[in-house]
Residue, then its C-alpha position, 0 to 999 in steps of 0.5 A: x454014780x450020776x448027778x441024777x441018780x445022787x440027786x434022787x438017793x438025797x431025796x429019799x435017804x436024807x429029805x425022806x421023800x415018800x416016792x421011791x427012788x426008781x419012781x422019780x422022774x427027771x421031770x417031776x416037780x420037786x414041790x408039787x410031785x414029791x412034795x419038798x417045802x422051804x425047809x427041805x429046799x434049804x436041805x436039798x441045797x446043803x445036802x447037794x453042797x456037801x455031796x457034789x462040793x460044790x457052792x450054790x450061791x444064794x443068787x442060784x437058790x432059785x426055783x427055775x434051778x430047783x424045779x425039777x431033778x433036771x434042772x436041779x443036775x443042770x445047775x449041779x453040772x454048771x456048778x461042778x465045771x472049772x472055772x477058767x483063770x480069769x488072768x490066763x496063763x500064757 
């Protein structure tokens, strides 16, 4: 399943947002379109956490990442990319 498509299916199945999973845009606002307070902002990065084992720092716990689905999958996707050795193998 794609980022945006898990990412939706939390909304709904886990953050009980009233718009159906079909009807929810990349584009639309996680807090103005489907209607997601504080509280569900700190469920959505737990949930996103757990579903895609990933870690979102508190220093990424910001609304330019959680605006949108899109930006939401982007920080997922920077997120989920290994991390290069910093020492190198050679």
């Amino acid at each position: 399943m794609s980022i945006d498509k898990t990412l939706r299916k939390i909304l709904v199945d886990d953050l009980f947002v009233s718009v159906p999973q079909a009807e929810i845009g990349l584009d639309d606002g996680l807090r103005d379109i489907l209607g997601l307070d504080s509280l569900g902002f700190t469920e959505l990065r737990t949930q996103c956490e757990y579903a895609f084992d990933i870690t979102i720092s508190d220093e990424d716990f910001v609304p330019e990442n959680f605006s949108t689905v899109r930006d939401l999958a982007r920080l997922v996707t920077r997120l989920s990319e290994p991390v290069p050795d910093e020492v190198g193998s050679r």
